[in-house]
ZARO-226533 format. One record per residue: residue in one letter; x, y, z of N, C-alpha, C, CB in turn. Coordinates in steps of 0.02 Angstrom, whole numbers, plus 32768, in hexadecimal, padded with zeros to 4 digits. Glycine has a CB too. Example, Ala and Ser with C-alpha at 12.3 -4.5 7.8 and 13.67 -1.06 7.14 Angstrom:
2
A82947EE4818682677F1F818682947F5B818682357F2081C4
S82827F90816282AC7FCB816582858002818A82C07FE2811E
***
This chain:
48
X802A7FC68000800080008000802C803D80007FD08000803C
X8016807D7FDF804680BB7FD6801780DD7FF6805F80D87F8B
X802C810C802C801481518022804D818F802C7FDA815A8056
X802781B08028804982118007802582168034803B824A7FB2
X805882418070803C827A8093806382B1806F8045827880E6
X803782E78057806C833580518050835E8092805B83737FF9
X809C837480AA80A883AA80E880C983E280C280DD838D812E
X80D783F881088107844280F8814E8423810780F484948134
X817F844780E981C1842580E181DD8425811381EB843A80B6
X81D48445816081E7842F819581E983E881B681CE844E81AF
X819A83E081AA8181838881C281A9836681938125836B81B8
X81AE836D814D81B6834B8113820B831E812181B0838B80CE
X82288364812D8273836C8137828B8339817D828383C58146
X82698333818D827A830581D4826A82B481C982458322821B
X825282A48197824582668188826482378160821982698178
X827E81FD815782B481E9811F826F81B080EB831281AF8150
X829181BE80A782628198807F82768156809B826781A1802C
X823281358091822E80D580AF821080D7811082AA80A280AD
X82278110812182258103815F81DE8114818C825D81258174
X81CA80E481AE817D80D681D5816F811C81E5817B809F8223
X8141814881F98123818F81FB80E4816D822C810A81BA81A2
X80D88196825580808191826A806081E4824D8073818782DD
X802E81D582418004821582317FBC822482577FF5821181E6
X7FBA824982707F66825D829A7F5582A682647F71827E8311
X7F1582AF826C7EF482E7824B7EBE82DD82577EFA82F3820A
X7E8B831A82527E4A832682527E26831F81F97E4583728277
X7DF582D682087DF282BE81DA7DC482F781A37DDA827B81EE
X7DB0833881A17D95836981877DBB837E817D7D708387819A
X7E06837981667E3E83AD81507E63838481367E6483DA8182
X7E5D8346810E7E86831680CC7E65830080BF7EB982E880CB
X7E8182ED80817E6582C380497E81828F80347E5D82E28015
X7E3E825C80217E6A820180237E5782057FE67E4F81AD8057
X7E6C81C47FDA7E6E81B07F877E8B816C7F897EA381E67F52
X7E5281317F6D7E7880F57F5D7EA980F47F1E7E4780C17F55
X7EA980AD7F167EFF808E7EE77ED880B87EA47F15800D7ED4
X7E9180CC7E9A7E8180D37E3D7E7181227E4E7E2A80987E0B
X7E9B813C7E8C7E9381747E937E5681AB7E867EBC817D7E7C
X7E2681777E977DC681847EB47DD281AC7F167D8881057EBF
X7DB981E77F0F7DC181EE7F587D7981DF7F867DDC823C7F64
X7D9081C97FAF7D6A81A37FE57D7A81D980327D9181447FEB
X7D3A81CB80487D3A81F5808C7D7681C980C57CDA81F580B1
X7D8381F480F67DA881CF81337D8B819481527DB081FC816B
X7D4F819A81577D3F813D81677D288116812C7CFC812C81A2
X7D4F810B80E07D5C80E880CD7D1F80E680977D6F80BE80F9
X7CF98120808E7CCC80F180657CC5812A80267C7980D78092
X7CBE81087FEB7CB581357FA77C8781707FAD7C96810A7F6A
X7CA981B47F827C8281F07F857C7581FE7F447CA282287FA8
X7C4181F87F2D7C2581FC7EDB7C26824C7ED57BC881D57ECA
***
C-alpha cells in the first residue's frame, strides 16, 4: 500500500524516505483517495 502525505517542509525535512511515520489529523482537513485514485471520505467509504 502507498500513501502521500504532503506537509510543509519542516515536518517533510525530518523524515527519511522508506521510514515508518505516524500521522493524526482532523478528518475534515484531508483528502483520501484509493489505488484508481477515486477519493473516498476518512471512514472509508466512496464519495460520488
Amino acid at each position: 500500500q502507498k500513501v502521500v502525505i504532503r506537509t510543509d517542509p519542516q515536518d517533510a525535512n525530518s523524515a527519511k524516505i522508506g521510514e515508518k511515520i505516524s500521522f493524526g489529523a482532523n478528518p475534515n482537513k484531508y483528502l483520501v483517495f484509493d489505488a484508481n485514485g477515486k477519493r473516498i471520505d476518512a471512514k472509508g467509504k466512496g464519495k460520488d
